[in-house]
TORKOL-4160 file (C-alpha; in steps of 0.2 Angstrom, whole numbers, padded with zeros to 4 digits, m for minus):
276
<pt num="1" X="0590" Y="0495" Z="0451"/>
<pt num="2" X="0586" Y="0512" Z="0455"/>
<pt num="3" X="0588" Y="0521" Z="0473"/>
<pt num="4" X="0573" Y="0519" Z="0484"/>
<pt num="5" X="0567" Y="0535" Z="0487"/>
<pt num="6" X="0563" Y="0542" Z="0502"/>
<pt num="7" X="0550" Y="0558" Z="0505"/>
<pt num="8" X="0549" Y="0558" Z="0525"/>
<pt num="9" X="0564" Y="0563" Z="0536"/>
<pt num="10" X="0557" Y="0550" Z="0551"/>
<pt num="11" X="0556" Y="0535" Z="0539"/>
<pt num="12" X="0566" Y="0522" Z="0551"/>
<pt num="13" X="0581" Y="0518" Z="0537"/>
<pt num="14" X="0587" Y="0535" Z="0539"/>
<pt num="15" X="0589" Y="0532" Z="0558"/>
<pt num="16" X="0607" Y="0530" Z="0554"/>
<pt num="17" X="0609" Y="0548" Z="0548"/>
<pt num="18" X="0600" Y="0559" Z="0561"/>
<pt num="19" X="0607" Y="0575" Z="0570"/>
<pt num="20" X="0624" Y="0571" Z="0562"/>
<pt num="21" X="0631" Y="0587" Z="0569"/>
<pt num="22" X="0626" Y="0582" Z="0588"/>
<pt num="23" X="0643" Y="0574" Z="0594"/>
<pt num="24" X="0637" Y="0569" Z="0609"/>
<pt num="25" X="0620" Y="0560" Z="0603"/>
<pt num="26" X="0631" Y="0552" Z="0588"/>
<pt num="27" X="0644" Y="0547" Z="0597"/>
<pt num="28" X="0631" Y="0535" Z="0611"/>
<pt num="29" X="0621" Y="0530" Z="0594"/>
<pt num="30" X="0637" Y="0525" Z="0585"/>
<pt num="31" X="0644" Y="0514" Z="0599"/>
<pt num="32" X="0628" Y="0507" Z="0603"/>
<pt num="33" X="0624" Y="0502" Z="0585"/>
<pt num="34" X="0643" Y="0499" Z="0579"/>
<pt num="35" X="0641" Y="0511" Z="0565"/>
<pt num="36" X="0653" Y="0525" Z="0557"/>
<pt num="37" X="0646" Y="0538" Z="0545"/>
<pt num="38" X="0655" Y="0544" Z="0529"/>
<pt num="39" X="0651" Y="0558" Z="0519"/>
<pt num="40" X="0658" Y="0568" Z="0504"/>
<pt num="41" X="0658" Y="0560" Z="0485"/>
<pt num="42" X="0674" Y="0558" Z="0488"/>
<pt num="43" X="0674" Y="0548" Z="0506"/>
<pt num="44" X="0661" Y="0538" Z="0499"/>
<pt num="45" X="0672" Y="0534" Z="0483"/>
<pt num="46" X="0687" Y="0530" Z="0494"/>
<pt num="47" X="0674" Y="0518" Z="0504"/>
<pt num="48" X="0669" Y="0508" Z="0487"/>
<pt num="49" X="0688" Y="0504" Z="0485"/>
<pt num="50" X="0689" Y="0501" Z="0502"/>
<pt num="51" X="0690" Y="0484" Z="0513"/>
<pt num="52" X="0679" Y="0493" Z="0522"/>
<pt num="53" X="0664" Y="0491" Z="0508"/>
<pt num="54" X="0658" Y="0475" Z="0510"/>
<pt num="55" X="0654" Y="0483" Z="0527"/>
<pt num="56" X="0644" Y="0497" Z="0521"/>
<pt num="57" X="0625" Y="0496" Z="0529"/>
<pt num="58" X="0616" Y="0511" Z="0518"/>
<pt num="59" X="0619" Y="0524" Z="0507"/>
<pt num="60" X="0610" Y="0540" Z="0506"/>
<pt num="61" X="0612" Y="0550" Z="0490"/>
<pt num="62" X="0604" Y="0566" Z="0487"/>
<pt num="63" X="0594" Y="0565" Z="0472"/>
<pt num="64" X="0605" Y="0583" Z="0463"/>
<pt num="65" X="0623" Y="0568" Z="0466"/>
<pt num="66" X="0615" Y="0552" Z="0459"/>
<pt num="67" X="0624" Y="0554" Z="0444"/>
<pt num="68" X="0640" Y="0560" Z="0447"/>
<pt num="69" X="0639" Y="0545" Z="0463"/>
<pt num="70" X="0633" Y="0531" Z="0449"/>
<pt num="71" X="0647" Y="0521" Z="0446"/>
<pt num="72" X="0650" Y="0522" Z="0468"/>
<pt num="73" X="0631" Y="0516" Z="0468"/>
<pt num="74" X="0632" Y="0501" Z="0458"/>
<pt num="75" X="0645" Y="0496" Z="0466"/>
<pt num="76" X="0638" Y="0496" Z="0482"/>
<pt num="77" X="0621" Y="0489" Z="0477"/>
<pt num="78" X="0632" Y="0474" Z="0469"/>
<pt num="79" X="0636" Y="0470" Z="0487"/>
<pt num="80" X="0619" Y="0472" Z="0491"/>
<pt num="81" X="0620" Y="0488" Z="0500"/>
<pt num="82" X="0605" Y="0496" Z="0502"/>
<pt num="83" X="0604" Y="0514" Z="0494"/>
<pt num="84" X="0591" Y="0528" Z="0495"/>
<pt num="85" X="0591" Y="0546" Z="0488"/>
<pt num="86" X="0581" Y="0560" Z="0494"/>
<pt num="87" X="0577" Y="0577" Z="0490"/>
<pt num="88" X="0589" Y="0590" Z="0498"/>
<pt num="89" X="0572" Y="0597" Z="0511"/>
<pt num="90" X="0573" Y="0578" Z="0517"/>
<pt num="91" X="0591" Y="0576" Z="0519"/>
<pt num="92" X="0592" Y="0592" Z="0531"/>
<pt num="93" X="0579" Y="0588" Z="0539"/>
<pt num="94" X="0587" Y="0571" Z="0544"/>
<pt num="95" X="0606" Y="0576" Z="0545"/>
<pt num="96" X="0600" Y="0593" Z="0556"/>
<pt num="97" X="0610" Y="0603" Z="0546"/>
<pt num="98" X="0610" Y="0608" Z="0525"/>
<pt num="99" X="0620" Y="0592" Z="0518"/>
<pt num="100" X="0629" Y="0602" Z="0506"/>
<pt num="101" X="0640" Y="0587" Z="0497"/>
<pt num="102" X="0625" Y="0575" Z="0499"/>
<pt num="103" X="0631" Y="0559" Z="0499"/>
<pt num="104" X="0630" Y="0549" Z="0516"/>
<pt num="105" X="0634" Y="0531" Z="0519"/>
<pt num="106" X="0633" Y="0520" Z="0536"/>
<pt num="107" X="0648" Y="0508" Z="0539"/>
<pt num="108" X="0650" Y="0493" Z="0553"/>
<pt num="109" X="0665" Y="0498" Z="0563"/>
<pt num="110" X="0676" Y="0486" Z="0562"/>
<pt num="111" X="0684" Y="0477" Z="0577"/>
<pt num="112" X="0700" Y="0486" Z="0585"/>
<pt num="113" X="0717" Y="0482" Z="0577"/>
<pt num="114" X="0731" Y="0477" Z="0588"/>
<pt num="115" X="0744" Y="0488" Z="0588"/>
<pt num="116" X="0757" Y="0476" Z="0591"/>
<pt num="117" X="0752" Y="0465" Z="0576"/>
<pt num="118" X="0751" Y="0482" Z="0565"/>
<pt num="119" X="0767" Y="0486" Z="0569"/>
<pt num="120" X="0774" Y="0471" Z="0567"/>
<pt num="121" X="0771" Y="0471" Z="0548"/>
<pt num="122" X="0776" Y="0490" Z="0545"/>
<pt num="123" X="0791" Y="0499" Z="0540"/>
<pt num="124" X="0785" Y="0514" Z="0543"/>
<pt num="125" X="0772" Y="0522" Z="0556"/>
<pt num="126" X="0764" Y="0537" Z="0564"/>
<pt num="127" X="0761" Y="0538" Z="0581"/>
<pt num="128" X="0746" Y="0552" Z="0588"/>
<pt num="129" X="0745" Y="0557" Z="0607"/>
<pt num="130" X="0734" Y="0568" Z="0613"/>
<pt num="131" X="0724" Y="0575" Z="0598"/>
<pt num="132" X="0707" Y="0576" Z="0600"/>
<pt num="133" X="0702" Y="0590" Z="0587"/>
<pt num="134" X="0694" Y="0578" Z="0574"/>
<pt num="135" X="0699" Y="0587" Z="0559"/>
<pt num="136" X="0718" Y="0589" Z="0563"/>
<pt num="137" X="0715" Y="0567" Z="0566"/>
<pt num="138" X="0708" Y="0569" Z="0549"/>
<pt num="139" X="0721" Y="0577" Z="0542"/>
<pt num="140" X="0734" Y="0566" Z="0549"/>
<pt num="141" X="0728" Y="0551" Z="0542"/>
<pt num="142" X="0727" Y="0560" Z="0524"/>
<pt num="143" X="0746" Y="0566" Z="0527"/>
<pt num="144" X="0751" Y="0548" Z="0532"/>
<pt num="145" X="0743" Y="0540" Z="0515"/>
<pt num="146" X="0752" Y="0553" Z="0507"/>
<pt num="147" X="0770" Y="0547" Z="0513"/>
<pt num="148" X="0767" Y="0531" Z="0514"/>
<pt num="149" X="0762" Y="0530" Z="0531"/>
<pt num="150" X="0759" Y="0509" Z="0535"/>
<pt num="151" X="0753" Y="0511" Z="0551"/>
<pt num="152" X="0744" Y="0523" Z="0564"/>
<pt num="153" X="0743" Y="0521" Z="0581"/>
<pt num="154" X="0734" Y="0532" Z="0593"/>
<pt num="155" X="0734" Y="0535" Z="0611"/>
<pt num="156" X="0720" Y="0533" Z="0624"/>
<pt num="157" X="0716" Y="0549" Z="0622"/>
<pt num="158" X="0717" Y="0555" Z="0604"/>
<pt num="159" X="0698" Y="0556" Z="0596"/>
<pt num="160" X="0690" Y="0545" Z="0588"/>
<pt num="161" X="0696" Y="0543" Z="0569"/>
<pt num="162" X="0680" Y="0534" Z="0562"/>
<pt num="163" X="0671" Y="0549" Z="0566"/>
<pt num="164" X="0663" Y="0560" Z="0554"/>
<pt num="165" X="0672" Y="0573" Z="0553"/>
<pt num="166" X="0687" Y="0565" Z="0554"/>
<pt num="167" X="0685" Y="0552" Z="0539"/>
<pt num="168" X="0680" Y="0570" Z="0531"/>
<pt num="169" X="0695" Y="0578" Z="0531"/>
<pt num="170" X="0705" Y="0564" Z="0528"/>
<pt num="171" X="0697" Y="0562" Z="0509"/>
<pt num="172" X="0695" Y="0542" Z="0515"/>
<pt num="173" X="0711" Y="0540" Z="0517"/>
<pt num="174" X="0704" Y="0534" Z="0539"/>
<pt num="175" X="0696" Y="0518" Z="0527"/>
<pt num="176" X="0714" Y="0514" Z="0519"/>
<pt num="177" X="0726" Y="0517" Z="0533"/>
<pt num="178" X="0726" Y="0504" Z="0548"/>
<pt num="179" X="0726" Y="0513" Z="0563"/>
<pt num="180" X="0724" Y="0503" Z="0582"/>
<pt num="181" X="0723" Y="0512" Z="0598"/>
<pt num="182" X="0736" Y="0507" Z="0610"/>
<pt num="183" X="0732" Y="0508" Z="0628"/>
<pt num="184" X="0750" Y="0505" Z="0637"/>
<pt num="185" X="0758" Y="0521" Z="0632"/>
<pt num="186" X="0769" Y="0529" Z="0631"/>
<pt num="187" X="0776" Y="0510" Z="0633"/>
<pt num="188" X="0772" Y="0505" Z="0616"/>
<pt num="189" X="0785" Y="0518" Z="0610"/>
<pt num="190" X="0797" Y="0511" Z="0623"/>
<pt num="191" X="0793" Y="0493" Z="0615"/>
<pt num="192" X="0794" Y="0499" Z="0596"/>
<pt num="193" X="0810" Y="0505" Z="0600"/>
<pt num="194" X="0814" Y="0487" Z="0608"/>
<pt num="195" X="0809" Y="0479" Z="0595"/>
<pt num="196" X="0819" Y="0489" Z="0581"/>
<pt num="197" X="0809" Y="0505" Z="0576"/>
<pt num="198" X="0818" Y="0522" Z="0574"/>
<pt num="199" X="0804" Y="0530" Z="0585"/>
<pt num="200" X="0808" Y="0551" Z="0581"/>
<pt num="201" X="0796" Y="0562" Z="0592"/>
<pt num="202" X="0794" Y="0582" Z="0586"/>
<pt num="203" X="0795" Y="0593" Z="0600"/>
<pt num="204" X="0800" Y="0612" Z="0598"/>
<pt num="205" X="0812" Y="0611" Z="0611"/>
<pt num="206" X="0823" Y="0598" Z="0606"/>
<pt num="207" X="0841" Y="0601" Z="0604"/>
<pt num="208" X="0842" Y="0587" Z="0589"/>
<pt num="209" X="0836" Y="0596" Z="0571"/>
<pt num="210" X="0826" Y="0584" Z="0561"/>
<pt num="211" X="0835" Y="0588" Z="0546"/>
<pt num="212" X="0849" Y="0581" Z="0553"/>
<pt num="213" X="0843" Y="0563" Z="0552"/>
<pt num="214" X="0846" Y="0554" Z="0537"/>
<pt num="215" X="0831" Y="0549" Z="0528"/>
<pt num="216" X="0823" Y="0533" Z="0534"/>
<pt num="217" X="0832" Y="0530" Z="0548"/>
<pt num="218" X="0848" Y="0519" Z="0554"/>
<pt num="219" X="0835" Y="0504" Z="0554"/>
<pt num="220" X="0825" Y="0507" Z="0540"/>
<pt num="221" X="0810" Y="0507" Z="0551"/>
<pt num="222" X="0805" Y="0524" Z="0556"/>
<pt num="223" X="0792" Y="0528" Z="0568"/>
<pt num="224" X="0786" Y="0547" Z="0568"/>
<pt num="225" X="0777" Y="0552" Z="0582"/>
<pt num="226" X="0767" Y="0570" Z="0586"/>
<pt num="227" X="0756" Y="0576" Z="0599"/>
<pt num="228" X="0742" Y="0589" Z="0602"/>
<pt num="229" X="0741" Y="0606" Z="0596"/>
<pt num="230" X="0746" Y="0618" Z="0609"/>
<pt num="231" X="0756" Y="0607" Z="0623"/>
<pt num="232" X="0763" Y="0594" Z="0611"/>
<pt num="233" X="0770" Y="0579" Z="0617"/>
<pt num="234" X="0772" Y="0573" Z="0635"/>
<pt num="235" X="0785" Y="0574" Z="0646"/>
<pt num="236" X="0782" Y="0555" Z="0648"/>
<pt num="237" X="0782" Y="0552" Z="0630"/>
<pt num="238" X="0796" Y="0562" Z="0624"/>
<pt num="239" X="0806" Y="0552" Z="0639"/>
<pt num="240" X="0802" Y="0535" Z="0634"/>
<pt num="241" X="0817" Y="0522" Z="0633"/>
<pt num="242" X="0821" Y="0523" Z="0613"/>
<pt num="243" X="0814" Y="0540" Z="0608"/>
<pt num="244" X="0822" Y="0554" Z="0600"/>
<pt num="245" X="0816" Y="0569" Z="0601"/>
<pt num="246" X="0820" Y="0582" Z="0586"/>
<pt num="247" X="0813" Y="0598" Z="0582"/>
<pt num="248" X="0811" Y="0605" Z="0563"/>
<pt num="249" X="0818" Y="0620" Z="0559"/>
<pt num="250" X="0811" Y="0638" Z="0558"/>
<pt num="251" X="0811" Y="0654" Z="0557"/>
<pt num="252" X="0813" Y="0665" Z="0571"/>
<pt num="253" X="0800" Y="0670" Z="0581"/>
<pt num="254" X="0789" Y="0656" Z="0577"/>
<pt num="255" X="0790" Y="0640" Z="0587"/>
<pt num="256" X="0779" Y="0627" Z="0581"/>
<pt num="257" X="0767" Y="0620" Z="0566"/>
<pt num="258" X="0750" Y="0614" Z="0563"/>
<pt num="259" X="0751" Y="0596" Z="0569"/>
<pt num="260" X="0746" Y="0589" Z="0554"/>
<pt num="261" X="0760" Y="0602" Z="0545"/>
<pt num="262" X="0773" Y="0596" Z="0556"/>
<pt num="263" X="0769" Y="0577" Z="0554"/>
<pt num="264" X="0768" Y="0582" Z="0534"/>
<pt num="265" X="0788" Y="0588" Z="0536"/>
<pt num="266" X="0796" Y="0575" Z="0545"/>
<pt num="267" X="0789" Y="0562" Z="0533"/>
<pt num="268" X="0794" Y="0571" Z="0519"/>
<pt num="269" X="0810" Y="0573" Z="0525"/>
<pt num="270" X="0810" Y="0552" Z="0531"/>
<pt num="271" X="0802" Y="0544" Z="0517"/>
<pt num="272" X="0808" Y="0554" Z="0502"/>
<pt num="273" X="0821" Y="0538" Z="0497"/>
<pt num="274" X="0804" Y="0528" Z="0496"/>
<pt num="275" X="0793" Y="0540" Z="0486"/>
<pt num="276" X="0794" Y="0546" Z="0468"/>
């Protein structure tokens, strides 16, 4: 069956798709509707492979992408998803801004993880504090699917990681990592380390280098965590019973990465045993 198409920007089934780049109106309208929004051909891709498709309550295609997005649109409509094109004026209109990649889909959130229980059946994890810039969250989650990453956990105060931006940059990879927020922190590293983890923190002013730890870890379960751009890790954090902080090595005159970067280097250096 073909897209319904859709000529006016104030039809109601696009209600899920309005003033996408106001994070202040989306973020009420998502929590009060229990939606997520993913965008990009290759998001929406990501979200047919996903668990997270049967979940999938519209998709919006721009009528220049229904044939590169086909084979993503049957698949959704086999679930009974429905899915709408429009023409580009239409899309704008609705999105508040030109929808370049045009391809737009609305997702139930699901419930939140436990952090505990994901940990539990990991071997190797990433643990965020503090980052609230949604594209370096995106790009952690991308960084963590690229190493092998079984776990993410969050802190109270790190953004939210289904949110548009965010599944963005990450290319999908948000719909294929579990992730949980965990809200007694920094205790949770305190019990990972409890309960077995290797829990290696980056911090520039750590004595310890990270080359200097064999890969995966003395316990074969390695917990990498990183904090916000700028201040990094807290002092609370990085003093956790069980942590090890460790830097990575530079160049002079430069004393810090790109979160994401940073979090990239460690698990390359952690996980290469694992990965070919």
């Amino acid at each position: 069956m073909p897209p319904t198409r859709i000529e006016d920007p104030e039809d109601p089934r696009l209600d899920d798709y309005r003033a996408l780049t106001d994070p202040a109106l989306r973020k009420r309208y998502e929590a009060q509707r229990g939606v997520f929004i993913v965008e990009s051909p290759l998001a929406v891709e990501a979200l047919v492979a996903s668990p997270h498709a049967p979940a999938t309550r519209s998709l919006l295609v721009g009528e220049r992408r229904l044939e590169r997005m086909a084979p993503a649109v049957d698949a959704l409509e086999a679930l009974g998803v429905a899915v709408y094109t429009a023409p580009a004026a239409v899309l704008e209109a609705t999105a508040g801004f030109a929808l370049h990649r045009g391809v737009v889909a609305s997702v139930t959130r699901p419930a939140p993880a436990d952090p505990g229980a994901l940990l539990a059946g990991a071997r190797c994890a990433l643990a965020v504090e503090g980052v609230n810039d949604h594209e370096n969250l995106g790009g952690l989650f991308r960084t963590a699917a690229a190493f092998g990453v079984e776990a993410v956990v969050l802190d109270p105060t790190c953004a939210d990681p289904w949110y548009r931006r965010s599944v963005r940059v990450s290319m999908g990879h948000v719909l294929g990592v579990p992730h949980a927020r965990a809200e007694r922190w920094p205790g949770l590293l305190a019990d990972a380390a409890t309960a077995g983890w290797d829990v290696v923190a980056l911090t520039p002013g750590a004595p310890a280098l990270l080359h200097e730890l064999p890969p995966a870890g003395p316990s074969g379960r390695t917990l990498v965590v990183v904090g916000a751009e700028g201040p990094g890790l807290t002092a609370e954090a990085l003093a956790a019973d069980g942590v090890r902080p460790v830097r990575i090595a530079m160049a002079p005159g430069v004393d810090s990465l790109n979160v994401t970067t940073a979090a990239g280097v460690a698990l390359a250096h952690l996980r290469s045993p694992t990965l070919t």
